[in-house]
The first five atom37 places (N, CA, C, CB, O) and aatype in JSON, in Angstrom:
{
  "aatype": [20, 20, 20, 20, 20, 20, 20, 20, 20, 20, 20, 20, 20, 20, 20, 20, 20, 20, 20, 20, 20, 20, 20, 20, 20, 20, 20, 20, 20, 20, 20, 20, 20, 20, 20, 20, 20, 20, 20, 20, 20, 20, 20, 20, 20, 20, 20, 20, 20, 20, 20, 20, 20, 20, 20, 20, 20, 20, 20, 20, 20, 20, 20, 20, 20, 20, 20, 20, 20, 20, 20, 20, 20, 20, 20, 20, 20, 20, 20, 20, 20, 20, 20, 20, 20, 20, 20, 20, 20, 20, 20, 20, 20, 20, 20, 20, 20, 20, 20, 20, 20, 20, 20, 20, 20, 20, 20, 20, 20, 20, 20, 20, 20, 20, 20, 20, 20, 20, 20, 20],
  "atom_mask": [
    [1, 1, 1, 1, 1],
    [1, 1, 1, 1, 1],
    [1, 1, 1, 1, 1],
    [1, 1, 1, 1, 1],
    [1, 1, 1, 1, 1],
    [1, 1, 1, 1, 1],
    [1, 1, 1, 1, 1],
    [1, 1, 1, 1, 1],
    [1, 1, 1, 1, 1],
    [1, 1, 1, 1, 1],
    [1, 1, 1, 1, 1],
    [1, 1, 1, 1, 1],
    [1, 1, 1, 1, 1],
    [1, 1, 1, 1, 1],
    [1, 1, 1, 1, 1],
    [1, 1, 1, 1, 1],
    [1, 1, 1, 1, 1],
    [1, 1, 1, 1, 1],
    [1, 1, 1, 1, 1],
    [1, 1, 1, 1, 1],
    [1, 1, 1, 1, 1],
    [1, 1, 1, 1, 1],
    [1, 1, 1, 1, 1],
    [1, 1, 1, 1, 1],
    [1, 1, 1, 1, 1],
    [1, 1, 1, 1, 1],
    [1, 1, 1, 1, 1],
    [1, 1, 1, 1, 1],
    [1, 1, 1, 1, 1],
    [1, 1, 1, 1, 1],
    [1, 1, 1, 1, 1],
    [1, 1, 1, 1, 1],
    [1, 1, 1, 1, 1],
    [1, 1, 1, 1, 1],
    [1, 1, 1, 1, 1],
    [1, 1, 1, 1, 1],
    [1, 1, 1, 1, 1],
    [1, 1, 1, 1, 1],
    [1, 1, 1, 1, 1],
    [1, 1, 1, 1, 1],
    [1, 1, 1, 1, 1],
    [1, 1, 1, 1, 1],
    [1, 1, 1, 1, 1],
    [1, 1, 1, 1, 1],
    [1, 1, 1, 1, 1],
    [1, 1, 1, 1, 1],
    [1, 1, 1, 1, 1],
    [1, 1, 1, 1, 1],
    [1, 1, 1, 1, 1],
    [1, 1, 1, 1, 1],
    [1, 1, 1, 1, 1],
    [1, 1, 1, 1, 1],
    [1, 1, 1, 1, 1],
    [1, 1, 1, 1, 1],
    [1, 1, 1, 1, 1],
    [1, 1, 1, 1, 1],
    [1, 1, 1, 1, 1],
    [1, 1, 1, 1, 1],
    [1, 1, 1, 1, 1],
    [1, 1, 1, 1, 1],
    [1, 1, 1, 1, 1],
    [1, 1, 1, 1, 1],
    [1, 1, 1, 1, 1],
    [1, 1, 1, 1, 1],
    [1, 1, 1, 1, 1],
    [1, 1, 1, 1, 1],
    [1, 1, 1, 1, 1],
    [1, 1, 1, 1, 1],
    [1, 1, 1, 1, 1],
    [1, 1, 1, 1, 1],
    [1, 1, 1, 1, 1],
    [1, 1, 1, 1, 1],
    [1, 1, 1, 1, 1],
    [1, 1, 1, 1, 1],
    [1, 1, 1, 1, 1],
    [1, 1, 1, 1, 1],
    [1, 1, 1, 1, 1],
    [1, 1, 1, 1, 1],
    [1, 1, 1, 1, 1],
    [1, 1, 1, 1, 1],
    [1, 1, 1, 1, 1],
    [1, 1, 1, 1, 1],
    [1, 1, 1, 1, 1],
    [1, 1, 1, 1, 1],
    [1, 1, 1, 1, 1],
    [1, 1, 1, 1, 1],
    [1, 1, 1, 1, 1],
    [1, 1, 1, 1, 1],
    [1, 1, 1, 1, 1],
    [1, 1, 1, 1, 1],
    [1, 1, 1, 1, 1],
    [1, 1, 1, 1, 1],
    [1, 1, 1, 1, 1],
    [1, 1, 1, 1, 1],
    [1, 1, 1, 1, 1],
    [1, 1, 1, 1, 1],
    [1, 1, 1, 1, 1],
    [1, 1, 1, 1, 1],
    [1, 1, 1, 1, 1],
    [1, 1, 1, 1, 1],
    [1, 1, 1, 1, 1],
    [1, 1, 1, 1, 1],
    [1, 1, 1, 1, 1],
    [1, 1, 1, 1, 1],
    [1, 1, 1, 1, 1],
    [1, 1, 1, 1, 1],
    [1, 1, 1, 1, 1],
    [1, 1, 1, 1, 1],
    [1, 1, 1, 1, 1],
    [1, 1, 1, 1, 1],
    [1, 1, 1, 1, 1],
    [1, 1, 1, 1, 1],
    [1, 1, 1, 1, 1],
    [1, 1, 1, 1, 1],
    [1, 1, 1, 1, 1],
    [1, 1, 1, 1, 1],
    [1, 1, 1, 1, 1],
    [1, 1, 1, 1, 1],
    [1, 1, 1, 1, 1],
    [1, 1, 1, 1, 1]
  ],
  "atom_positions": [
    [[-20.7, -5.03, 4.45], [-19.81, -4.83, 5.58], [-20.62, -4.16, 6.69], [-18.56, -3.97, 5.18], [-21.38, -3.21, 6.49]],
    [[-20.32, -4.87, 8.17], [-21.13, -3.94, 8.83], [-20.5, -2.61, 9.35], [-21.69, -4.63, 9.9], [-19.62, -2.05, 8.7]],
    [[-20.92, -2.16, 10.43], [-20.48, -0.78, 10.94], [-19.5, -1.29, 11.26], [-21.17, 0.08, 11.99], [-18.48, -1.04, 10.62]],
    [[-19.45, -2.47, 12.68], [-18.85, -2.6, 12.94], [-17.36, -3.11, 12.21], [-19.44, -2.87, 13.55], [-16.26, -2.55, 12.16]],
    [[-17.6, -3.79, 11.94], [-16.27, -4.34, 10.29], [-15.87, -2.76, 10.17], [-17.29, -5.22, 8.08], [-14.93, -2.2, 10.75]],
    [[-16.73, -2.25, 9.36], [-16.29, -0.83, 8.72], [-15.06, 0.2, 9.83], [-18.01, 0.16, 8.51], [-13.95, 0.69, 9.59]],
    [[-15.85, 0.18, 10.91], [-15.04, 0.91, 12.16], [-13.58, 0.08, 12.19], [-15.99, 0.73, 13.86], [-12.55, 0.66, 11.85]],
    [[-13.58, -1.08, 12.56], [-12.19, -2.25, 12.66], [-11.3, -1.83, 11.49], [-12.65, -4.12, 12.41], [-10.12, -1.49, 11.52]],
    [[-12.22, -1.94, 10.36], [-10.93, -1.67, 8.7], [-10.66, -0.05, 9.04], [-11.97, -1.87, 6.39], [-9.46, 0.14, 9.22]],
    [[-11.37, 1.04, 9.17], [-10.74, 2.22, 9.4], [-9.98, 2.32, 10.05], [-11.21, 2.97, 9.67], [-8.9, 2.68, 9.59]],
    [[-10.13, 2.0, 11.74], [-9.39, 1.76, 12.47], [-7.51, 1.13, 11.87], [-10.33, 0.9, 13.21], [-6.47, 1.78, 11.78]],
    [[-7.74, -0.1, 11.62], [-6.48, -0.91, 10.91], [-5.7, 0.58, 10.03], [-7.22, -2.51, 9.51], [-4.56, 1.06, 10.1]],
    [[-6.79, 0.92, 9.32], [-6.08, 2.29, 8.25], [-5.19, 3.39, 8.82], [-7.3, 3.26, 7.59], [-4.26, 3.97, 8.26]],
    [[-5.68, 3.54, 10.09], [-5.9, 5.0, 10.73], [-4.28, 4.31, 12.01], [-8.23, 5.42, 11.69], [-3.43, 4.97, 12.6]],
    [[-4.43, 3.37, 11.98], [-3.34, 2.76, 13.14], [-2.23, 2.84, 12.23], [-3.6, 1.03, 13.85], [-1.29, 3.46, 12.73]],
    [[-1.94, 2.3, 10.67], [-1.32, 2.14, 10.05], [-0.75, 3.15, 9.41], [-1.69, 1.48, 9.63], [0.33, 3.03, 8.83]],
    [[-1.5, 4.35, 9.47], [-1.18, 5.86, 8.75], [-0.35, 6.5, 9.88], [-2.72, 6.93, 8.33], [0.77, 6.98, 9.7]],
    [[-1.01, 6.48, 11.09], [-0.44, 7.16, 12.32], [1.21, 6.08, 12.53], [-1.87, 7.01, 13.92], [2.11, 6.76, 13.03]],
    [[1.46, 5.21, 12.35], [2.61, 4.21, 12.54], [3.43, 5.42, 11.73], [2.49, 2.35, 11.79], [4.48, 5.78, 12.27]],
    [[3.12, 5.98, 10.71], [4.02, 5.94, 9.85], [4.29, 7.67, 10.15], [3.53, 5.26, 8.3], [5.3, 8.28, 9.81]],
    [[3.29, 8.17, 10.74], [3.78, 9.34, 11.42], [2.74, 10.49, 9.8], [6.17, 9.32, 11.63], [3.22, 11.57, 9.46]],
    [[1.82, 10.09, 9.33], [1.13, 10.65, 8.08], [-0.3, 11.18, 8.46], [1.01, 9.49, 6.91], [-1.33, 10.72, 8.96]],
    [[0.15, 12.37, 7.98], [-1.49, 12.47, 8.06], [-2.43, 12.29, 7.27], [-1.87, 13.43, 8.31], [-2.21, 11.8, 6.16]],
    [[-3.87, 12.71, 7.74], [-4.54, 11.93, 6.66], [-4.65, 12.76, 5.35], [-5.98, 11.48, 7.14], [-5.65, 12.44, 4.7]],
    [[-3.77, 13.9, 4.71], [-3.87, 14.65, 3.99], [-2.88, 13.64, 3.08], [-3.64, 16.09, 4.45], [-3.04, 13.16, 1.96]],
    [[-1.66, 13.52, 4.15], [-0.32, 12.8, 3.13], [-0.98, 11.87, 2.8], [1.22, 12.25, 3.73], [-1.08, 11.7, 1.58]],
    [[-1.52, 11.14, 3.5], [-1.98, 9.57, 2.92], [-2.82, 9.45, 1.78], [-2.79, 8.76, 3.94], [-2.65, 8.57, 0.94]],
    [[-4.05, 10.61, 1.68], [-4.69, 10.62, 0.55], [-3.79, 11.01, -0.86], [-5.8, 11.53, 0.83], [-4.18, 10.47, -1.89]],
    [[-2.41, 12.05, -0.95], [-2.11, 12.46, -1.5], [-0.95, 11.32, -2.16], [-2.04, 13.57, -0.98], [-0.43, 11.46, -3.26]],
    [[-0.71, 10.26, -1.29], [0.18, 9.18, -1.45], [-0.98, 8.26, -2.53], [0.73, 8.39, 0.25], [-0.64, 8.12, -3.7]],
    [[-2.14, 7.76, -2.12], [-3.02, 7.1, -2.75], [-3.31, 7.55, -3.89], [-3.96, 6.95, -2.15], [-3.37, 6.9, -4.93]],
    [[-3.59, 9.07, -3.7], [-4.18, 9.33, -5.27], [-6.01, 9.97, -4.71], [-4.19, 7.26, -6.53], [-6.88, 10.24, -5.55]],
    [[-6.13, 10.03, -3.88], [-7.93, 9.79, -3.18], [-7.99, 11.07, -2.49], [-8.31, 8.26, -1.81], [-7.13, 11.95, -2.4]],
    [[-9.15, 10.99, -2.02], [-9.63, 12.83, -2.12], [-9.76, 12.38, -0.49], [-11.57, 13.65, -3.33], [-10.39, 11.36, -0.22]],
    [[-9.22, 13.09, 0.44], [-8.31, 13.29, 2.43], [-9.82, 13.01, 2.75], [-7.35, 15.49, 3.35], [-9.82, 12.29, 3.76]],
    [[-11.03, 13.24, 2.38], [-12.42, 13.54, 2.89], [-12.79, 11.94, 2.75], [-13.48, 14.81, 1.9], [-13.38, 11.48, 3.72]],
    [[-12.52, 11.08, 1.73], [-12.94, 9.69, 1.62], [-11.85, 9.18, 3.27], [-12.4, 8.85, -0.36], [-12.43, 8.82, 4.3]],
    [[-10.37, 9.26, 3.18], [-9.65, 8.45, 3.94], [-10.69, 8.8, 5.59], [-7.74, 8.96, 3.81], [-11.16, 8.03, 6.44]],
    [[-10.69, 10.29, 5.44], [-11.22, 10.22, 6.58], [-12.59, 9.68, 6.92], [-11.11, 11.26, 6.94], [-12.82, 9.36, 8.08]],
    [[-13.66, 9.56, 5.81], [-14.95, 8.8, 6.26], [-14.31, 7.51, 6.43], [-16.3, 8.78, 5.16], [-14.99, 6.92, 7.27]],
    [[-13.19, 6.64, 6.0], [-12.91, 5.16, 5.85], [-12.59, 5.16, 7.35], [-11.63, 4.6, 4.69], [-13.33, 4.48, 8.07]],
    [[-11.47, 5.92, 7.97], [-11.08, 6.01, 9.27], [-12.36, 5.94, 10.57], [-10.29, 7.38, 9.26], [-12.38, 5.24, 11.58]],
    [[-13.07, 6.66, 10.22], [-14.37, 6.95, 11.06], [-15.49, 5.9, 10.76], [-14.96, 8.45, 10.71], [-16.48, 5.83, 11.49]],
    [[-15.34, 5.19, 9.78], [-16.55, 4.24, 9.75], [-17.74, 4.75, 9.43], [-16.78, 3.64, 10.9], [-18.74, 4.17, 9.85]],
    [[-17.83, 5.75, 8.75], [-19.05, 6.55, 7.95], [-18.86, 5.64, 6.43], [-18.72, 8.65, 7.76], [-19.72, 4.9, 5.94]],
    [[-17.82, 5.86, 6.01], [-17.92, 5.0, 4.43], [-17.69, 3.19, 4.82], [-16.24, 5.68, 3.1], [-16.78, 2.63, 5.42]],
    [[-18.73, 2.74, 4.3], [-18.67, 1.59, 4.67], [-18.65, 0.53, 3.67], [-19.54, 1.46, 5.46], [-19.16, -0.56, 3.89]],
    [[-17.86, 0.94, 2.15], [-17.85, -0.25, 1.35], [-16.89, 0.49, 0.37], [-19.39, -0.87, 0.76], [-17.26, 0.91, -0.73]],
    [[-15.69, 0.61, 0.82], [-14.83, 1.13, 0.07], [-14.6, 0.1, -1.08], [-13.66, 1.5, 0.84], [-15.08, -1.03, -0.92]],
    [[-13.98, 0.36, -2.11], [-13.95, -0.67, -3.73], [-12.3, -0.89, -3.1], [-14.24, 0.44, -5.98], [-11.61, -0.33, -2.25]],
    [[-12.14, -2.16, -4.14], [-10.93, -3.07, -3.46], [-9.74, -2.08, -4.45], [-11.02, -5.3, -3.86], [-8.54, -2.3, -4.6]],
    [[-10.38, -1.22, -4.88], [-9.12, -0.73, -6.23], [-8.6, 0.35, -5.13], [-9.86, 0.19, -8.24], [-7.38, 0.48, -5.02]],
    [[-9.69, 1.31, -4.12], [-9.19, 1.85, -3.37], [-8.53, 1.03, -2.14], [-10.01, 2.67, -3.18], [-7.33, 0.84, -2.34]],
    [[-8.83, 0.71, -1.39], [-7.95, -0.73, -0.45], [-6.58, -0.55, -1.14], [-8.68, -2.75, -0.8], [-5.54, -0.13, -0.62]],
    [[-6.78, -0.96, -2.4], [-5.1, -1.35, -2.56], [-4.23, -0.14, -3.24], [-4.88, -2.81, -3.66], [-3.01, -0.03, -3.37]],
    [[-5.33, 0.74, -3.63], [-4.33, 2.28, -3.34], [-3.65, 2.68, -1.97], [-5.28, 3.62, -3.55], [-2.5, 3.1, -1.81]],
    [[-4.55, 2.47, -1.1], [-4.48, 2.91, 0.25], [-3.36, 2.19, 1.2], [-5.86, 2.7, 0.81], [-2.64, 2.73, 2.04]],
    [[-3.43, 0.8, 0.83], [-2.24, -0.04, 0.95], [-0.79, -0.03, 0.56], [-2.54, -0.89, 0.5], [0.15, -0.03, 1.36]],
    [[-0.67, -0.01, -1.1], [0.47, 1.01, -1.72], [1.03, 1.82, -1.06], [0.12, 1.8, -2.65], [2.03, 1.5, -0.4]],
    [[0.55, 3.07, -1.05], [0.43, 4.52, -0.31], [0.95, 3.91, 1.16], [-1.42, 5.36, -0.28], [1.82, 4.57, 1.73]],
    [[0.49, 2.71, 1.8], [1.55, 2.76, 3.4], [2.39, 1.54, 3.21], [0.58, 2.54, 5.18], [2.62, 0.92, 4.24]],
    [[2.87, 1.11, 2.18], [3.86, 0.31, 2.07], [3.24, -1.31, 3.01], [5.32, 1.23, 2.72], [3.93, -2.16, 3.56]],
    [[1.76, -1.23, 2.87], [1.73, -2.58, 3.35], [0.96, -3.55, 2.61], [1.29, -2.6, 4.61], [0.54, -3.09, 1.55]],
    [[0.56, -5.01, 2.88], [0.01, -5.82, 2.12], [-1.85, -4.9, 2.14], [0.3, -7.61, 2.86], [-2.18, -3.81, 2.61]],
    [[-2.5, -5.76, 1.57], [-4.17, -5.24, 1.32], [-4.61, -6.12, 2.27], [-5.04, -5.45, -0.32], [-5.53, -5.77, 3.01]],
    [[-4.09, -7.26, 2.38], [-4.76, -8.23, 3.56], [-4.73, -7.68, 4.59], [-4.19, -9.48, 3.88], [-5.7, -7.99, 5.28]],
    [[-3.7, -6.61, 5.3], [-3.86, -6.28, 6.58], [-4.42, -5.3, 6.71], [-2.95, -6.21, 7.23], [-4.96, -4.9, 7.74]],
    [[-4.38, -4.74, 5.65], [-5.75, -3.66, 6.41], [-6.99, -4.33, 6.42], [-6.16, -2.13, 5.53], [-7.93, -3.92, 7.1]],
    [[-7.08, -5.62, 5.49], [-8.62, -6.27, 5.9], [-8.59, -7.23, 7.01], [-9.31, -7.12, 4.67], [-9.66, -7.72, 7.38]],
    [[-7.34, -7.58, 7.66], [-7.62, -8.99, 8.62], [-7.11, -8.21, 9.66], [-6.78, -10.67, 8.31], [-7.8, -8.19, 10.68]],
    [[-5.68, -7.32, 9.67], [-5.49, -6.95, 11.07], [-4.47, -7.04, 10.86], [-5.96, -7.55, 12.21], [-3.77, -6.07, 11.14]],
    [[-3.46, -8.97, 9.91], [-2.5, -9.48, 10.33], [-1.27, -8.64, 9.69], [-2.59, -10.88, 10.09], [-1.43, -7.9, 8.72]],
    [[-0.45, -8.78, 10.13], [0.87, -8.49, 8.99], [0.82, -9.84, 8.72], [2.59, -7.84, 9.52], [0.63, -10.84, 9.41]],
    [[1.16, -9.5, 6.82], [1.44, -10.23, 5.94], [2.58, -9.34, 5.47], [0.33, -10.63, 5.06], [2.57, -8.16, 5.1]],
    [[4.06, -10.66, 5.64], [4.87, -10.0, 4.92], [4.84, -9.92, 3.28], [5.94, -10.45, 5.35], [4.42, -10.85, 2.59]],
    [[5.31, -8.78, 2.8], [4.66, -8.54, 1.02], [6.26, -7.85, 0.75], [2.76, -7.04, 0.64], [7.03, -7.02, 1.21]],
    [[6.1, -8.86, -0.32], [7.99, -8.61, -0.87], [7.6, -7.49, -2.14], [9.09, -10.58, -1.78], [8.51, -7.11, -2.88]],
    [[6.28, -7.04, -2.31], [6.32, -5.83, -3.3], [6.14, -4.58, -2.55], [5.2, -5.91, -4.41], [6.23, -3.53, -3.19]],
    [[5.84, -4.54, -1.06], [6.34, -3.21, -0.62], [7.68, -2.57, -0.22], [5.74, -3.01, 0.27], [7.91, -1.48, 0.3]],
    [[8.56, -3.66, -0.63], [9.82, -2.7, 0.1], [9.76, -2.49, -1.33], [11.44, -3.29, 1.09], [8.85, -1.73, -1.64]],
    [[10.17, -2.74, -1.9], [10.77, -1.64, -3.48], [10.06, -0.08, -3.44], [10.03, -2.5, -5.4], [10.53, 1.03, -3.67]],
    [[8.54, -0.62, -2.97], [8.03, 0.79, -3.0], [8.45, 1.92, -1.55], [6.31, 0.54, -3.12], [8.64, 3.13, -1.46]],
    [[8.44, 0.71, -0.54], [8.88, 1.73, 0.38], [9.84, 2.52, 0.25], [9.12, 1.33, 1.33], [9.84, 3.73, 0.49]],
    [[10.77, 1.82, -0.16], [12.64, 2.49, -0.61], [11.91, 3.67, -1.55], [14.16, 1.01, -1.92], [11.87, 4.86, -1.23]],
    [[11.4, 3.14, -2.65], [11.29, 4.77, -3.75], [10.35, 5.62, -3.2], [10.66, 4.59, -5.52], [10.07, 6.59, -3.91]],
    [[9.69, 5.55, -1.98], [9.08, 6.83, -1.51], [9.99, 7.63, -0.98], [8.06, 6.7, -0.57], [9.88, 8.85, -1.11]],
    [[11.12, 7.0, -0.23], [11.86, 7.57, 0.62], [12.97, 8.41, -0.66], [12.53, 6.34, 1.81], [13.87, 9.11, -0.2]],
    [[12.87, 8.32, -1.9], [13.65, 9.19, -2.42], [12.95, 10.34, -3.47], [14.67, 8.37, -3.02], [13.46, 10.84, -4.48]],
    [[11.32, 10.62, -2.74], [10.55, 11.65, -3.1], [9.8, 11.65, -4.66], [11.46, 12.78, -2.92], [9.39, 12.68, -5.19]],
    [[9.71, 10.18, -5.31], [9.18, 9.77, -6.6], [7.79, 10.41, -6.34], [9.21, 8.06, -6.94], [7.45, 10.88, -5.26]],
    [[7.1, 10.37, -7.36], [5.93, 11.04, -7.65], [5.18, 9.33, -7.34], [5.85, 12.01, -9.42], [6.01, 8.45, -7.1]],
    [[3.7, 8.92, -7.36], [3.39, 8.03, -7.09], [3.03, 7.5, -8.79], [2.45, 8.16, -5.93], [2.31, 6.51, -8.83]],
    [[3.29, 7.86, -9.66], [3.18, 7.49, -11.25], [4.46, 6.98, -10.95], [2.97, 8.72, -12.63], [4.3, 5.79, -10.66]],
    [[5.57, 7.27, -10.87], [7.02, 7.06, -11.15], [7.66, 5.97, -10.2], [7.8, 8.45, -10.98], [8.67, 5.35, -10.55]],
    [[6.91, 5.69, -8.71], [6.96, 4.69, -8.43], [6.69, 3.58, -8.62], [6.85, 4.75, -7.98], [7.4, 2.58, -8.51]],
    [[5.23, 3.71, -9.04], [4.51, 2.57, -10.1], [5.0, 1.72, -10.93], [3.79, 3.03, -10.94], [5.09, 0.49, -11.0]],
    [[5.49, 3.12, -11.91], [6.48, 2.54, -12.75], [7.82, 1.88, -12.55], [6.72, 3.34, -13.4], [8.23, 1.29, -13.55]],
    [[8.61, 1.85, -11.43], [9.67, 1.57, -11.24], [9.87, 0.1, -10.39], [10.13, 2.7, -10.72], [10.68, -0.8, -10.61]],
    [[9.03, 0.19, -9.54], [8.07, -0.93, -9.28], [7.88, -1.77, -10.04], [7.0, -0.66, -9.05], [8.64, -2.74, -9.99]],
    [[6.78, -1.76, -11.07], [6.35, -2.77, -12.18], [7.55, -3.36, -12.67], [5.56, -2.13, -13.39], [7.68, -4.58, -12.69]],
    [[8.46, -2.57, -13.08], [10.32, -2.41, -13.93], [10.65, -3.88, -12.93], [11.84, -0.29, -13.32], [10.63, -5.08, -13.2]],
    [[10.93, -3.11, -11.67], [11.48, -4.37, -10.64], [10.42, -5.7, -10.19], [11.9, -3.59, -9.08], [10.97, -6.67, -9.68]],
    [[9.49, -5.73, -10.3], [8.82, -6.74, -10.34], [9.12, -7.8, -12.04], [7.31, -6.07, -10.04], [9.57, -8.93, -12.27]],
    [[8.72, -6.98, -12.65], [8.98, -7.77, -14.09], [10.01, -8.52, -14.23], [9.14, -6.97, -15.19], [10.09, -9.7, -14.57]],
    [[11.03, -7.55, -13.87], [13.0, -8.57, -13.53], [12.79, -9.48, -12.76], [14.52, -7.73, -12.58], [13.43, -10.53, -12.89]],
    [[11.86, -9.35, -11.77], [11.98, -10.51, -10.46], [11.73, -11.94, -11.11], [10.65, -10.23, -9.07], [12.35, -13.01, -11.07]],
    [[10.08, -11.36, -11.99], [8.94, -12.75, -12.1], [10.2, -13.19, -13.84], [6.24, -12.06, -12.53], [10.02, -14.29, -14.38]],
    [[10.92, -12.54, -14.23], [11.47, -13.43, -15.25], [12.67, -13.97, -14.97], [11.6, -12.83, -16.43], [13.29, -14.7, -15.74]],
    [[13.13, -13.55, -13.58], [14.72, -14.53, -13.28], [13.88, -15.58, -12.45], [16.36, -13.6, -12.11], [14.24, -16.73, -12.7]],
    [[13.04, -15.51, -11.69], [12.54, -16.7, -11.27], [12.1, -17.68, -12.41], [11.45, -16.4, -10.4], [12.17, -18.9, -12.22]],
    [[11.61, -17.1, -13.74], [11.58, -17.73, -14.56], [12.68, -18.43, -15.19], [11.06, -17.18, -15.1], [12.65, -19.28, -16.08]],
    [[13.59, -17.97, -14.63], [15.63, -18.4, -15.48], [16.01, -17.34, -16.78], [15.74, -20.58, -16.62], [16.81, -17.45, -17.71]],
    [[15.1, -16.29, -16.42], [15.13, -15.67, -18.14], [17.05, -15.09, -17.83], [13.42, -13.71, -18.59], [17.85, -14.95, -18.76]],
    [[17.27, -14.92, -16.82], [18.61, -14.16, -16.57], [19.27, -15.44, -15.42], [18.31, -12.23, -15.77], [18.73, -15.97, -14.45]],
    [[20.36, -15.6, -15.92], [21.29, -16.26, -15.25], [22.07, -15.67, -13.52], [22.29, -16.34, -16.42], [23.14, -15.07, -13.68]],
    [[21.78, -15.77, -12.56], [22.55, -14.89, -11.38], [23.89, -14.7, -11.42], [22.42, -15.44, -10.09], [24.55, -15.44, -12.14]],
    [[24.31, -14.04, -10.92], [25.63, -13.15, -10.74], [26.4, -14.49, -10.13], [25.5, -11.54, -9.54], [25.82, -15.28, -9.37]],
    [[27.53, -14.61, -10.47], [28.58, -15.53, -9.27], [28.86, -14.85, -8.41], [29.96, -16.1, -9.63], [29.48, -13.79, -8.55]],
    [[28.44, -15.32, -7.31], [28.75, -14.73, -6.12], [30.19, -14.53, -5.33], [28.01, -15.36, -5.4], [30.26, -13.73, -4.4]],
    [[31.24, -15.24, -5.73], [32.77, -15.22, -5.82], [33.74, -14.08, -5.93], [33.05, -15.87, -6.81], [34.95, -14.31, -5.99]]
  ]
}
């Protein structure tokens, strides 16, 4: 990655943290990552963050991993579940978990494992 890349993805991070009104203390503490990494990522000093962090860091702002690497919004139907359980003060283990819970239900009624509700 170059500097420049590196500066653009911090940047994307640092636009996306500030959207949300976080600092870079909350954000590390949302991820799981030590405030001193978010901030070299922001500044373009760390320049090859691992994709496991990316998608902590992503998690942590309720958005896809693609946009902090392209720029775009990509709408991602696995951050609202998480967005909703931040907003009721879950620990980030307990969202995970609750998350995974509601994903699992999703990928097995799309499968037909559960019949839908009549809507009537």
């Amino acid at each position: 990655m170059t500097n420049h890349d590196a500066k653009s993805l911090g940047d994307r991070i640092k636009t996306a943290r500030l959207a949300q009104q976080l600092s870079v203390r909350q954000l590390a503490m949302r991820a799981g990552l030590h405030h001193g990494y978010i901030a070299r990522l922001e500044s373009g000093e760390k320049t090859n963050p691992s994709t496991e962090a990316l998608q902590k860091i992503a998690d942590a702002l309720s958005i896809d991993v693609q946009q902090i690497l392209s720029g775009r919004r990509v709408k991602s139907e696995r951050a609202a579940p998480r967005a909703y359980l931040r907003t009721l003060g879950l620990s980030t283990s307990e969202i995970d978990h609750v998350a995974g819970l509601i994903e699992n239900y999703q990928a097995n009624r799309e499968e037909g494992h559960y019949e839908e509700d009549d809507k009537n």
